[in-house]
MDAnalysis code that builds the backbone (N, CA, C; Angstrom):
import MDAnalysis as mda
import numpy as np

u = mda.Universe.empty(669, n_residues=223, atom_resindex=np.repeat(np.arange(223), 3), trajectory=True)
u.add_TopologyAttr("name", ["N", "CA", "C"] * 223)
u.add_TopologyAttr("resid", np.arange(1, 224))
u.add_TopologyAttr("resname", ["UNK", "UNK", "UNK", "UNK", "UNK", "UNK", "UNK", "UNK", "UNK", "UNK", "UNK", "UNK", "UNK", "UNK", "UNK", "UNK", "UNK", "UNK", "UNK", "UNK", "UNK", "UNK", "UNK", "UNK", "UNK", "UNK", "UNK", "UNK", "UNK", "UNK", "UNK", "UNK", "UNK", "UNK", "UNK", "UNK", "UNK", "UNK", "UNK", "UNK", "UNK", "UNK", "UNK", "UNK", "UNK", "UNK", "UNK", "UNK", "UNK", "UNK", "UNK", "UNK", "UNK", "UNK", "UNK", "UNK", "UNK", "UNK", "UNK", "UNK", "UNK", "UNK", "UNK", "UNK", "UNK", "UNK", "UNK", "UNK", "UNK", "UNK", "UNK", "UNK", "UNK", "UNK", "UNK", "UNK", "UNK", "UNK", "UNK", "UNK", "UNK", "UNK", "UNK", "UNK", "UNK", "UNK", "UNK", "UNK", "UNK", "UNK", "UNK", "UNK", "UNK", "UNK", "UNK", "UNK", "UNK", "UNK", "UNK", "UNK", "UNK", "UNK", "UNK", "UNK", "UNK", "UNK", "UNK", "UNK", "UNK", "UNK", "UNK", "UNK", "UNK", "UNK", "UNK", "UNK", "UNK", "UNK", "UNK", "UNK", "UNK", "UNK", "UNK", "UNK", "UNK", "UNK", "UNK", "UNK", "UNK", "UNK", "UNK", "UNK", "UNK", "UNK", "UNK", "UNK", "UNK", "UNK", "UNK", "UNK", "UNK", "UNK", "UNK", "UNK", "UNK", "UNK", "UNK", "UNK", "UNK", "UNK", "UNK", "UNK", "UNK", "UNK", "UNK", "UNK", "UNK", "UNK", "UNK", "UNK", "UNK", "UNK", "UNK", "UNK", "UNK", "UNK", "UNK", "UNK", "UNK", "UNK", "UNK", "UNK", "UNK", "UNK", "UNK", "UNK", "UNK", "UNK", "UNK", "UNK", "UNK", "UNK", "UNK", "UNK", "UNK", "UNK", "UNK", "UNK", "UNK", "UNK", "UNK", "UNK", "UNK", "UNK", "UNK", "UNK", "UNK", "UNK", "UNK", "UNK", "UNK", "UNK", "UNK", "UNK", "UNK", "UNK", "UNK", "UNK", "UNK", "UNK", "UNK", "UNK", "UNK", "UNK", "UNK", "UNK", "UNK", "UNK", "UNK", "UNK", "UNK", "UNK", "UNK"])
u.atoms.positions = np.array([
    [-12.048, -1.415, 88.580],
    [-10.854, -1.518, 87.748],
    [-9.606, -1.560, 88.615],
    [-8.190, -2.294, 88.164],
    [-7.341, -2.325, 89.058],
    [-6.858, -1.381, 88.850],
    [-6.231, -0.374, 89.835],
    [-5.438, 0.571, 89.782],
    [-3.981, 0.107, 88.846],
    [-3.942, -0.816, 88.599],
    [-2.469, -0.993, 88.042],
    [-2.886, -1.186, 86.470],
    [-3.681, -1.955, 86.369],
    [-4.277, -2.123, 84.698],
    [-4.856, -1.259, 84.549],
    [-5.044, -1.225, 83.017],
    [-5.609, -0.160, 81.943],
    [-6.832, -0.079, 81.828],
    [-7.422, 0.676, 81.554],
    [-9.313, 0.984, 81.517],
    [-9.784, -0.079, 80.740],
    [-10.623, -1.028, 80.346],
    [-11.152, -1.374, 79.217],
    [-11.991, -0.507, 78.981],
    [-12.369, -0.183, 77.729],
    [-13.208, 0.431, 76.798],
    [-13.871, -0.301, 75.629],
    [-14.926, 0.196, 75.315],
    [-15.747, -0.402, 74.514],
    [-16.011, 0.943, 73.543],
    [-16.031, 0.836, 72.374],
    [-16.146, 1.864, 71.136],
    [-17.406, 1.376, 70.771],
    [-18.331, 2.000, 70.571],
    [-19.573, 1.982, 69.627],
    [-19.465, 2.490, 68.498],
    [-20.036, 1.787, 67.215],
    [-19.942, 2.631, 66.064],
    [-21.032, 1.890, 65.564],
    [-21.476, 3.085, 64.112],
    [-22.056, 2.467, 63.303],
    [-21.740, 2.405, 61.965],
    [-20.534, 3.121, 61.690],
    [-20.706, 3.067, 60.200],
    [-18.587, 3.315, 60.378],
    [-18.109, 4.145, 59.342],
    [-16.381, 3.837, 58.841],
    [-15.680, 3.339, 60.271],
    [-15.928, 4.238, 61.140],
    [-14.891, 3.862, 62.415],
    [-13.891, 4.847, 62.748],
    [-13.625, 5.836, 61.778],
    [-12.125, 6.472, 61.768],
    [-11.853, 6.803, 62.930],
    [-12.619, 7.481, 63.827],
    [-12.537, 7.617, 65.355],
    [-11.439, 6.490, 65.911],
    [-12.572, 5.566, 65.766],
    [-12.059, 3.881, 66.140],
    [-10.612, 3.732, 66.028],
    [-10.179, 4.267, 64.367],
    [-8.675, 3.994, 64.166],
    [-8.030, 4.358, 64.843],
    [-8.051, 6.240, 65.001],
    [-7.378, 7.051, 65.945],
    [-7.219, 6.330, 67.286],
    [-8.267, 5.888, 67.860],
    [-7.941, 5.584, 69.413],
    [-7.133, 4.252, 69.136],
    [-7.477, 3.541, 68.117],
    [-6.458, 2.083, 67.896],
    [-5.112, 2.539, 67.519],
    [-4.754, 3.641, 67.331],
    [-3.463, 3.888, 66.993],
    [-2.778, 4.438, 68.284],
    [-3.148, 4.995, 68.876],
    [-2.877, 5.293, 70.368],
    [-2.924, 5.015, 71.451],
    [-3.218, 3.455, 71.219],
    [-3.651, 2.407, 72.424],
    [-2.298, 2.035, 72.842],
    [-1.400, 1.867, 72.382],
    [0.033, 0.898, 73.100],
    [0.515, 1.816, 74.047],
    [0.388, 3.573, 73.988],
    [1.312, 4.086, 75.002],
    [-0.144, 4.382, 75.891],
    [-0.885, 4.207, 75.653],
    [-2.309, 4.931, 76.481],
    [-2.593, 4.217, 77.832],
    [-3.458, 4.395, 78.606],
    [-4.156, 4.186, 79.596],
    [-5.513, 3.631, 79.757],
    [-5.876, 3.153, 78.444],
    [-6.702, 2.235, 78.035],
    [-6.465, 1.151, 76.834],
    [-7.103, 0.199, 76.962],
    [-7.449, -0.466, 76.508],
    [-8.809, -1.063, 75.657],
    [-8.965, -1.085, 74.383],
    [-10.071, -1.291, 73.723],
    [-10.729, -2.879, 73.920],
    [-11.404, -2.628, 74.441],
    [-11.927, -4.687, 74.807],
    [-12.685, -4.949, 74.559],
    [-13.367, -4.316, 73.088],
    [-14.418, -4.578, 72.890],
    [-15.154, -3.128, 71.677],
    [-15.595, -3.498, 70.341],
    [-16.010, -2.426, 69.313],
    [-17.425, -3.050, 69.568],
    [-18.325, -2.517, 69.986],
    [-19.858, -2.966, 68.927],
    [-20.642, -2.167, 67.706],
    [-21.204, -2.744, 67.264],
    [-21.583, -1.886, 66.037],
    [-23.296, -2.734, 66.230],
    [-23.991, -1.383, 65.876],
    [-25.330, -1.871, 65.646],
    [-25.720, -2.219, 64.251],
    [-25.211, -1.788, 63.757],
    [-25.561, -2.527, 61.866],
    [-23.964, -3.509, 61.482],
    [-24.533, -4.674, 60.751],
    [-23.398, -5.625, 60.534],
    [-22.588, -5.383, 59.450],
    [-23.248, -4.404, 58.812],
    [-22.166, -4.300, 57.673],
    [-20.774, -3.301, 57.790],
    [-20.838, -2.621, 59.021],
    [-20.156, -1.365, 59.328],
    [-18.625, -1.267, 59.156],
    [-18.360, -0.620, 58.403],
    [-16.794, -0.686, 58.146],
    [-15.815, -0.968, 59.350],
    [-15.930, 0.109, 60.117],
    [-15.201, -0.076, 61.448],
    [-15.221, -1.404, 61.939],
    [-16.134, -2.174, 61.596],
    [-15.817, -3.736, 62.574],
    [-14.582, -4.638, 62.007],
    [-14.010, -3.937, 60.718],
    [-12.606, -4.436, 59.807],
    [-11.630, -3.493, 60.808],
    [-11.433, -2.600, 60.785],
    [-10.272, -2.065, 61.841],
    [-10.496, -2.890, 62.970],
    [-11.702, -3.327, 63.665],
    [-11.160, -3.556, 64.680],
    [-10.779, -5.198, 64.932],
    [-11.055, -6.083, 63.769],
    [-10.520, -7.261, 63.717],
    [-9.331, -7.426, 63.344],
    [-8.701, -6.195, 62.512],
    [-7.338, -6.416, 61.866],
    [-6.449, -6.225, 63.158],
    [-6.856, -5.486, 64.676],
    [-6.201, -4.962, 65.264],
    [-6.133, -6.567, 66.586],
    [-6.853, -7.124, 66.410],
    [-7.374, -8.244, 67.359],
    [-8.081, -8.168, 68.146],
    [-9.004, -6.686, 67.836],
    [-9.914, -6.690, 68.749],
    [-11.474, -7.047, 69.081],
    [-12.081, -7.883, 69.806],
    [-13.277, -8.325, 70.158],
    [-14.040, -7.515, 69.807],
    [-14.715, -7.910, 69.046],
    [-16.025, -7.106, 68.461],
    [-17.450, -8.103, 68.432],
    [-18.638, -7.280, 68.843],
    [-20.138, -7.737, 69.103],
    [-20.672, -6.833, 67.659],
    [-21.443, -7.502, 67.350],
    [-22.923, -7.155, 66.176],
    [-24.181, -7.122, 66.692],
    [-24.832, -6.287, 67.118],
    [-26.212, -6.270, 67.534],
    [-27.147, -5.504, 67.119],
    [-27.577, -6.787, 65.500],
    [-28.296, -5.724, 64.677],
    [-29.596, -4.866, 65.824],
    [-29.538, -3.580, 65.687],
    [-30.638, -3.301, 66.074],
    [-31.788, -3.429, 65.813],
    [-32.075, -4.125, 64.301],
    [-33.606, -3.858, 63.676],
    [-34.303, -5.185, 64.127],
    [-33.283, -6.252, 64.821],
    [-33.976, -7.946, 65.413],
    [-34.368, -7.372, 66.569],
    [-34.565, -6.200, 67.372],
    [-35.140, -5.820, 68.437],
    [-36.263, -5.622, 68.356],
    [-37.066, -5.756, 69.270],
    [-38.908, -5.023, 69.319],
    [-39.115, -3.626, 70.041],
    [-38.111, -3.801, 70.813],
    [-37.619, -2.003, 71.481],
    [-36.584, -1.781, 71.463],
    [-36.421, -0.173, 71.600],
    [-35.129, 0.532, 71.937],
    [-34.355, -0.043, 73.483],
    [-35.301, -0.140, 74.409],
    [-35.024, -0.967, 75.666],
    [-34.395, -2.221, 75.559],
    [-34.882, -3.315, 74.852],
    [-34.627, -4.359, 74.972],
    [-33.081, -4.541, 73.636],
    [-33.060, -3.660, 72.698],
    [-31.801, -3.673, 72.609],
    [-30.652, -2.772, 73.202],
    [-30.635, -1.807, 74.216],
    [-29.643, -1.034, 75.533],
    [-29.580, -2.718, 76.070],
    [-30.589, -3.346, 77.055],
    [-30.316, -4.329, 77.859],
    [-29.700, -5.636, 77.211],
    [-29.418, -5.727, 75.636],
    [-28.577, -6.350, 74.825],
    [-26.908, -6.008, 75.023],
    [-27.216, -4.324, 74.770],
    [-25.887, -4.016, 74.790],
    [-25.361, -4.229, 75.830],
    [-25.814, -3.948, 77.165],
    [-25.391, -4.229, 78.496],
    [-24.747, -5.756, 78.926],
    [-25.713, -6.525, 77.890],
    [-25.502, -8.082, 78.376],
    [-24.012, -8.029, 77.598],
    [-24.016, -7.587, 76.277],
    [-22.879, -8.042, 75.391],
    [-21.750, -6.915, 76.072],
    [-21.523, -5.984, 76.358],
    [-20.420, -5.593, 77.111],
    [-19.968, -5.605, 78.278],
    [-20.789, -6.209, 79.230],
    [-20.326, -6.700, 80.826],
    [-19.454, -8.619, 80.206],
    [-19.910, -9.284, 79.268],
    [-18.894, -10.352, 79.032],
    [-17.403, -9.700, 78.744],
    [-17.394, -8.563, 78.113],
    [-15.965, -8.008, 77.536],
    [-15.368, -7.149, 79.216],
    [-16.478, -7.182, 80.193],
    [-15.872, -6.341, 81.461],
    [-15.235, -5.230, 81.413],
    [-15.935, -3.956, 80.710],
    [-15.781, -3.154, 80.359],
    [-15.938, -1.996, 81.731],
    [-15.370, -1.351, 81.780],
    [-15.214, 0.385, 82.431],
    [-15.632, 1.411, 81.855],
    [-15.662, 1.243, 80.473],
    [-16.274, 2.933, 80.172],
    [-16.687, 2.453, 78.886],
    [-17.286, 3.428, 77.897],
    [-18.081, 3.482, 76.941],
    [-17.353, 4.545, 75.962],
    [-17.216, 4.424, 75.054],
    [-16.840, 5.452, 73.961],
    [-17.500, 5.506, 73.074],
    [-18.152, 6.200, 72.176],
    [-19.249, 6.916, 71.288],
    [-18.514, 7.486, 70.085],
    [-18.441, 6.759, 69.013],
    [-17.731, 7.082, 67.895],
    [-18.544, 6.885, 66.755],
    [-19.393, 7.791, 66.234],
    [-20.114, 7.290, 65.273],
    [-21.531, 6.835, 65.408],
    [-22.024, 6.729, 66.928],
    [-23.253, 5.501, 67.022],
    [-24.093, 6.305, 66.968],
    [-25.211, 5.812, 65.908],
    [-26.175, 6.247, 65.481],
    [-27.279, 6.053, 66.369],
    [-27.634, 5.655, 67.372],
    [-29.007, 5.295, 67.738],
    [-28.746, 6.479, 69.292],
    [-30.311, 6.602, 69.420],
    [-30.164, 7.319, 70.498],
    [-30.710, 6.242, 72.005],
    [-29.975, 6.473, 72.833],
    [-29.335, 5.953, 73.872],
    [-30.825, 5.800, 74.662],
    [-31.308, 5.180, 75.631],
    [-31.965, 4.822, 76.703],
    [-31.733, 5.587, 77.879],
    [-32.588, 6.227, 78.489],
    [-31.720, 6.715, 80.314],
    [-31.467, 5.312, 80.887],
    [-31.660, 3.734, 80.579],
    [-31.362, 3.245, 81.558],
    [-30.302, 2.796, 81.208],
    [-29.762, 3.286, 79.943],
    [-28.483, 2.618, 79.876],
    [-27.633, 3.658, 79.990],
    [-27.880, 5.120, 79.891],
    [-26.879, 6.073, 79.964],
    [-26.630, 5.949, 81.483],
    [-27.218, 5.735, 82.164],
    [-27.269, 6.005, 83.728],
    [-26.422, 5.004, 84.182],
    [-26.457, 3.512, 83.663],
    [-25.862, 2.216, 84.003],
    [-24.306, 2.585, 83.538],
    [-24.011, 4.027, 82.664],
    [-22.626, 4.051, 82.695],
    [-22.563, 5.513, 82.732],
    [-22.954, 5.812, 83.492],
    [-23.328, 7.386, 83.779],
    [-21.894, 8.002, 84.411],
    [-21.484, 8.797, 83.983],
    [-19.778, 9.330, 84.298],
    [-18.359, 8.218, 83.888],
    [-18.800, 6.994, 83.068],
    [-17.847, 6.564, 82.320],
    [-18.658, 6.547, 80.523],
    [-19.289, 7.412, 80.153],
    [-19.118, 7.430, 79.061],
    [-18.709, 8.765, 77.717],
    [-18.004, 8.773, 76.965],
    [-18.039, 9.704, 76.725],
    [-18.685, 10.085, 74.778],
    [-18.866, 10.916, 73.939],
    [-19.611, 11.104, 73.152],
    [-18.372, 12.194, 72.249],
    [-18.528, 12.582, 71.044],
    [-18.038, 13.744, 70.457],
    [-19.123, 13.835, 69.171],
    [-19.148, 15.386, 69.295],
    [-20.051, 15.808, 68.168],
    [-19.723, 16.801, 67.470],
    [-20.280, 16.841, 66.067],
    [-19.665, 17.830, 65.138],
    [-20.350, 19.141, 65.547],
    [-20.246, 19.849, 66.364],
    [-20.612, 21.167, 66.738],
    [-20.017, 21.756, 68.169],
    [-19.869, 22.925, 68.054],
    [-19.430, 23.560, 69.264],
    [-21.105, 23.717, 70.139],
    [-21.161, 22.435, 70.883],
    [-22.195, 22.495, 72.041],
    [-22.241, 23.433, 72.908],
    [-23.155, 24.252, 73.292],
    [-24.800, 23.810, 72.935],
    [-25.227, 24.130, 71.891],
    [-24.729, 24.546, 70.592],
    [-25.324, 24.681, 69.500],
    [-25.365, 24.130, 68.394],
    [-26.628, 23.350, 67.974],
    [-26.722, 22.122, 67.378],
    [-26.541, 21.203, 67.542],
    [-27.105, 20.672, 68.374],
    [-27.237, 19.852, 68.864],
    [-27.866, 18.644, 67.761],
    [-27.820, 17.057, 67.663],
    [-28.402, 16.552, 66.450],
    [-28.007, 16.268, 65.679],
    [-28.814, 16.365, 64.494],
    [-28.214, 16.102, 63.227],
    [-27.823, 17.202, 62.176],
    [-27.207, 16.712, 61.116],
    [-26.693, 17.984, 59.765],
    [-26.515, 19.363, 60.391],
    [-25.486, 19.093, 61.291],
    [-24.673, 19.972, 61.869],
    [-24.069, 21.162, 61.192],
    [-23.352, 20.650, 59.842],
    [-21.872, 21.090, 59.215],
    [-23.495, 22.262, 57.879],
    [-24.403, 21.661, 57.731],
    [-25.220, 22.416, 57.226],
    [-25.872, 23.535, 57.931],
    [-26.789, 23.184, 59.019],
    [-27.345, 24.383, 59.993],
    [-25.966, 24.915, 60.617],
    [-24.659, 25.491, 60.562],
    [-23.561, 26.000, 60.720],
    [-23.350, 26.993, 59.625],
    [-23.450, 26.407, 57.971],
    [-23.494, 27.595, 56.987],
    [-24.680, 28.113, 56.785],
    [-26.016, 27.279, 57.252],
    [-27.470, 28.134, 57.034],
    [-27.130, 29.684, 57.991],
    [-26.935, 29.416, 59.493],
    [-26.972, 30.344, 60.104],
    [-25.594, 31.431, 59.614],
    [-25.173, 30.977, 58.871],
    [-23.684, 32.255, 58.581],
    [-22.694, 32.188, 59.488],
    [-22.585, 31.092, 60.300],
    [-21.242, 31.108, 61.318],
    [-20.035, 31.476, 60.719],
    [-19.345, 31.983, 61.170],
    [-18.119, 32.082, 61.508],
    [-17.248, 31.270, 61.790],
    [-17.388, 30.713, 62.787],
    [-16.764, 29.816, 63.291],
    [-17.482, 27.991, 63.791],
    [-16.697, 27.311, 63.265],
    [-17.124, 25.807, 64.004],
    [-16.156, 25.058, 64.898],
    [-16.777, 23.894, 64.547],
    [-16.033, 22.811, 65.460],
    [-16.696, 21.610, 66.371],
    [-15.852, 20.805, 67.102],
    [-16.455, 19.952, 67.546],
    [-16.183, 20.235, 68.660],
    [-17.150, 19.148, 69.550],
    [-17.253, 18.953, 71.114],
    [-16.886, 17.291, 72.156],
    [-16.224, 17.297, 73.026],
    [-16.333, 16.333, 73.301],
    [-16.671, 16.482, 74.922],
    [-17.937, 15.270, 74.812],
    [-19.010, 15.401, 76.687],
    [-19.041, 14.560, 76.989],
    [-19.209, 14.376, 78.508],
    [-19.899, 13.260, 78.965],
    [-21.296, 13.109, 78.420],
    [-21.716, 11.510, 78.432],
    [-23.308, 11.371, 78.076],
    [-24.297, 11.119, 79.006],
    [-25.166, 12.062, 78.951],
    [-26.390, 12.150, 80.233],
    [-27.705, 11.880, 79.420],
    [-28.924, 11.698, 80.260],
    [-29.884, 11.294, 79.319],
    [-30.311, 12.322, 78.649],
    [-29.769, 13.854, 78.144],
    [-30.885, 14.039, 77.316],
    [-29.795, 14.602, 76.116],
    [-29.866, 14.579, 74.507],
    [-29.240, 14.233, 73.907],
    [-28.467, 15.512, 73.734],
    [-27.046, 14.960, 73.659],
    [-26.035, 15.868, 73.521],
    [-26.104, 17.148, 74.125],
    [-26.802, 16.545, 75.648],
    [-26.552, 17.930, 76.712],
    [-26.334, 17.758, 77.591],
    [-24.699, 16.135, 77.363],
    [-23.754, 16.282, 79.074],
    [-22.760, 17.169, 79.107],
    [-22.296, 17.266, 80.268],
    [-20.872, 18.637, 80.157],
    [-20.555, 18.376, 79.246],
    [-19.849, 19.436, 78.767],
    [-18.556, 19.911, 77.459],
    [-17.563, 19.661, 78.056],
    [-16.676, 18.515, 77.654],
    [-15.229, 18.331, 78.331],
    [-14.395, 19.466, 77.595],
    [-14.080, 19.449, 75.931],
    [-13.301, 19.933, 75.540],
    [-14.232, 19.997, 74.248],
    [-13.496, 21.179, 73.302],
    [-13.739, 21.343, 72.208],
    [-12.935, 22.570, 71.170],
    [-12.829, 21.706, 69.670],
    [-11.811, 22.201, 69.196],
    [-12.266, 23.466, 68.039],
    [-11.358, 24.495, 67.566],
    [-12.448, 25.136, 67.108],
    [-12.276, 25.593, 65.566],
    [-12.181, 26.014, 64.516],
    [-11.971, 26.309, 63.446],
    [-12.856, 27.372, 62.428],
    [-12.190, 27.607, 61.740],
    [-13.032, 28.852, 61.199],
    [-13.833, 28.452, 59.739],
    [-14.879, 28.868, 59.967],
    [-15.547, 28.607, 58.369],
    [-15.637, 30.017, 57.728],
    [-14.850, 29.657, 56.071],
    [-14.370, 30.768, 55.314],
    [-15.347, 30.239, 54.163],
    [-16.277, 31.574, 53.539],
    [-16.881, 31.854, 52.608],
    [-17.171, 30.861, 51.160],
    [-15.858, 30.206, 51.493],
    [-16.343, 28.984, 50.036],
    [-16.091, 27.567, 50.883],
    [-16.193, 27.596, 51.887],
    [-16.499, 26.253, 52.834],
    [-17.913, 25.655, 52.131],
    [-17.798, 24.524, 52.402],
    [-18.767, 23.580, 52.179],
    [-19.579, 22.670, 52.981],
    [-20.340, 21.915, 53.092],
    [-20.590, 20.810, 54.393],
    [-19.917, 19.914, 54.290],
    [-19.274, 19.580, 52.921],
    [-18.141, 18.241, 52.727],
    [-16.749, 18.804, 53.487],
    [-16.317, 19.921, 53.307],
    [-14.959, 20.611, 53.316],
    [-15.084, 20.895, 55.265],
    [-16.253, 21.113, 55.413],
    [-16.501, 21.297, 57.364],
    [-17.095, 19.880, 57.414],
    [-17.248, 19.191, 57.090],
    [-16.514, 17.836, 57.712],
    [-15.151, 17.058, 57.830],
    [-14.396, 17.637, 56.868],
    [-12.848, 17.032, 56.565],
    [-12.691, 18.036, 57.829],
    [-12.831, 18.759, 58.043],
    [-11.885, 19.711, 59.119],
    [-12.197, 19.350, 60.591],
    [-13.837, 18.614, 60.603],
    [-13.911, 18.333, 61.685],
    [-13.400, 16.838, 62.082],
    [-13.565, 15.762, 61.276],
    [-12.992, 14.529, 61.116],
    [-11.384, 14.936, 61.416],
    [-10.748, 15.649, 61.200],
    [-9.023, 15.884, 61.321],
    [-9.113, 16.506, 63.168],
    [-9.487, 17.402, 63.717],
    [-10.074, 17.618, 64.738],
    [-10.527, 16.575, 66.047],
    [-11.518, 15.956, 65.154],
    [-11.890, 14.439, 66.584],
    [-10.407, 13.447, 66.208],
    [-9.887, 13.135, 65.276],
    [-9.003, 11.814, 65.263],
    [-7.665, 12.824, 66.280],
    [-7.215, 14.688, 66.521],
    [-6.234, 14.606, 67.415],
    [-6.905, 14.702, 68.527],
    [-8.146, 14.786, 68.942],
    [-8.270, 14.977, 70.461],
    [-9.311, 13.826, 70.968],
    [-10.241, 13.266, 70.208],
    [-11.197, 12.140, 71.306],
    [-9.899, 11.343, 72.109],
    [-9.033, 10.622, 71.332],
    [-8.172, 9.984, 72.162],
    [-7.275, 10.501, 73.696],
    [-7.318, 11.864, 73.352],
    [-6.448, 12.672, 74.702],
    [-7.600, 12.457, 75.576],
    [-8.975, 13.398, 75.271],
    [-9.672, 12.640, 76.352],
    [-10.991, 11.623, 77.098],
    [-10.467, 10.270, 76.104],
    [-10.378, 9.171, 76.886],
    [-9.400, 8.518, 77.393],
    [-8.028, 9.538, 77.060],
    [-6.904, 9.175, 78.085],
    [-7.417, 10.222, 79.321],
    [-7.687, 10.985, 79.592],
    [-7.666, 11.296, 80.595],
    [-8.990, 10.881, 81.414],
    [-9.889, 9.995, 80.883],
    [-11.030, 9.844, 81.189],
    [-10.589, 8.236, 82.330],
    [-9.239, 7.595, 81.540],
    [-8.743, 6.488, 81.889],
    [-7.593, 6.769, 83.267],
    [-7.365, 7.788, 83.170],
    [-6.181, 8.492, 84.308],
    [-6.745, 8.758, 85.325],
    [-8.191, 9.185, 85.287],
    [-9.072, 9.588, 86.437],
    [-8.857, 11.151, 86.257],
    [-8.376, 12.300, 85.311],
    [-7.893, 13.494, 85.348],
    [-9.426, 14.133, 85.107],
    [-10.120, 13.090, 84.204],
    [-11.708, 14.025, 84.252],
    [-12.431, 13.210, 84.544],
    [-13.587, 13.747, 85.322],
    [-14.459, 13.234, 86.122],
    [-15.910, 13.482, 86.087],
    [-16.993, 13.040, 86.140],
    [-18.624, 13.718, 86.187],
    [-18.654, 13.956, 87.210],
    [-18.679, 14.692, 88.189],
    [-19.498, 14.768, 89.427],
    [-20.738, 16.357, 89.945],
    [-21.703, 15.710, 90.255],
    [-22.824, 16.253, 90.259],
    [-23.315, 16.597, 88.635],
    [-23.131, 16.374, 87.816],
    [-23.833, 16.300, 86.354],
    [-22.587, 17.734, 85.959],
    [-21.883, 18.007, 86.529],
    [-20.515, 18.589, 86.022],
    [-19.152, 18.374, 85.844],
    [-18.982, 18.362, 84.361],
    [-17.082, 17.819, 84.064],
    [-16.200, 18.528, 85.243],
    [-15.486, 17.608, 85.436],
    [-13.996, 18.250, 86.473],
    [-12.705, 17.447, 85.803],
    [-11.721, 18.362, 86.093],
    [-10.428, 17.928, 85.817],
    [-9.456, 18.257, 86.508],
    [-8.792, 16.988, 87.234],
    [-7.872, 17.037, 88.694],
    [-8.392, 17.697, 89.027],
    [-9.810, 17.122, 89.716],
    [-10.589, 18.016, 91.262],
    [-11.254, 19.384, 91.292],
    [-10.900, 20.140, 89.773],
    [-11.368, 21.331, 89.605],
    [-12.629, 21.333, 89.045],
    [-13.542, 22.511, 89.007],
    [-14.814, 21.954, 88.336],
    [-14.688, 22.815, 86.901],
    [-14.985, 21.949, 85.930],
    [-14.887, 23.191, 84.844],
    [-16.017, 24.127, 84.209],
    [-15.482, 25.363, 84.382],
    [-16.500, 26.381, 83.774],
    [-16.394, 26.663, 82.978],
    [-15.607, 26.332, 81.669],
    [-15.824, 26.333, 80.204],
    [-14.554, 25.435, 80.049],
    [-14.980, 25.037, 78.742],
    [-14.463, 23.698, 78.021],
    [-13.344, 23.926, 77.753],
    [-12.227, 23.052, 77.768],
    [-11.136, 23.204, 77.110],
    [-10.650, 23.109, 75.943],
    [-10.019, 24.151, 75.629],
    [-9.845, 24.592, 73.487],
    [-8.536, 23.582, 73.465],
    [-8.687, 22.213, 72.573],
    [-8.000, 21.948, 72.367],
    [-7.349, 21.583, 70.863],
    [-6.390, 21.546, 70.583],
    [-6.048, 21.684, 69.083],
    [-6.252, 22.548, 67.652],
    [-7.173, 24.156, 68.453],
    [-8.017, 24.816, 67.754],
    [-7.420, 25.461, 66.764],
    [-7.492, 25.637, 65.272],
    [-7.612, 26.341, 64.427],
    [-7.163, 27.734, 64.308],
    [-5.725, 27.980, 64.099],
    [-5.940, 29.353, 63.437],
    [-7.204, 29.951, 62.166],
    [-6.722, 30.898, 62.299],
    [-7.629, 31.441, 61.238],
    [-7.003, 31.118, 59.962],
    [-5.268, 31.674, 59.765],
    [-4.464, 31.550, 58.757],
    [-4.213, 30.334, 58.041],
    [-4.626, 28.782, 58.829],
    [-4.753, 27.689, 58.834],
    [-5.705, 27.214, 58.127],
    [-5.350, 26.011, 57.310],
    [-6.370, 25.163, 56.218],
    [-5.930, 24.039, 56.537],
    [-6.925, 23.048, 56.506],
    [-6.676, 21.522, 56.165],
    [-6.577, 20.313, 54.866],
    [-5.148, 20.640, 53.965],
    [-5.788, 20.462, 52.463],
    [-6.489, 18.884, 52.461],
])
């Protein structure tokens, strides 16, 4: 990448996009550039944000594949034409290949509805009120091959109160990823965070716990 130009990035999604929006709304003062949305199912909402915005978007249904392999080495073909730098993970449903996590191994990044390492997966916002938490939130990592267990860059945190719901701890976490995925894949684009040795760093430091960003009072609601 030139030191003087902006990161390209590539957003994966599979389904609304809202992620997508957030970082499309914060692209003109940012340090990246979106050059590219793919979506593995064609009907996916998000591929309308990202045409209204002018941005290049790929369709690669996954189900015309015969493997999980041979559609990663799809995706690879269809985002080296867009000459992409990093990878962003908004939504994408399929689980990843090591040969493709590795082929962008410390430029990609992921966010998930849980304070990682716990819960990892799926129906998050449910196994959160099964176990009686207290508290939630999301995470945002680098992606390594095994699922949703690269560093914890950052993560935001909020409280679950007694008549919470799994609909109502998703609105809180959806409000959550749209203020912070974008901060950091700006800093992912600045060079401020980094993978090295299978551990997040930021400006050169190594981090030993994640950074709380945008977190939740207690006294605080999201109507």
């Amino acid at each position: 990448m030139n030191p003087t130009s902006k990161m390209r990035i590539a957003v994966l999604i599979s389904g609304t996009g809202s992620n997508l929006q957030a970082l499309i709304d914060h692209q003109p003062s940012a340090h990246y550039q979106i050059g590219c949305v793919l979506s593995n199912r064609p009907d996916a909402k998000g591929i309308t944000f990202a045409q209204q915005a002018g941005i290049a978007t790929e369709i690669l249904d996954h189900t015309q594949f015969d493997t999980r392999e041979a559609f990663d080495e799809g995706m690879i073909a269809a985002l080296s034409r867009h000459q992409i730098d990093a990878i962003v993970l908004a939504g994408f449903m399929r689980i990843l290949t090591r040969g493709f996590v590795n082929h962008y191994l410390g430029k990609m990044l992921n966010i998930h509805p849980s304070l990682l390492p716990k819960y990892p997966g799926l129906n998050t916002h449910q196994r959160a009120l099964d176990a009686q938490d207290t508290e939630h939130g999301i995470s945002i990592h680098f992606v390594t091959p095994e699922l949703d267990g690269g560093p914890v860059i950052c993560q935001s945190k909020f409280q679950i109160h007694t008549d919470d719901t799994v609909e109502t701890l998703q609105k809180k976490a959806h409000y959550y990823e749209h203020q912070s995925y974008w901060q950091v894949v700006e800093w992912l684009a600045t060079g401020e965070i980094t993978l090295k040795n299978g551990q997040a760093w930021l400006k050169n430091q190594p981090l030993t716990t994640p950074i709380e960003l945008n977190s939740m009072k207690q006294s605080e609601s999201i109507s």
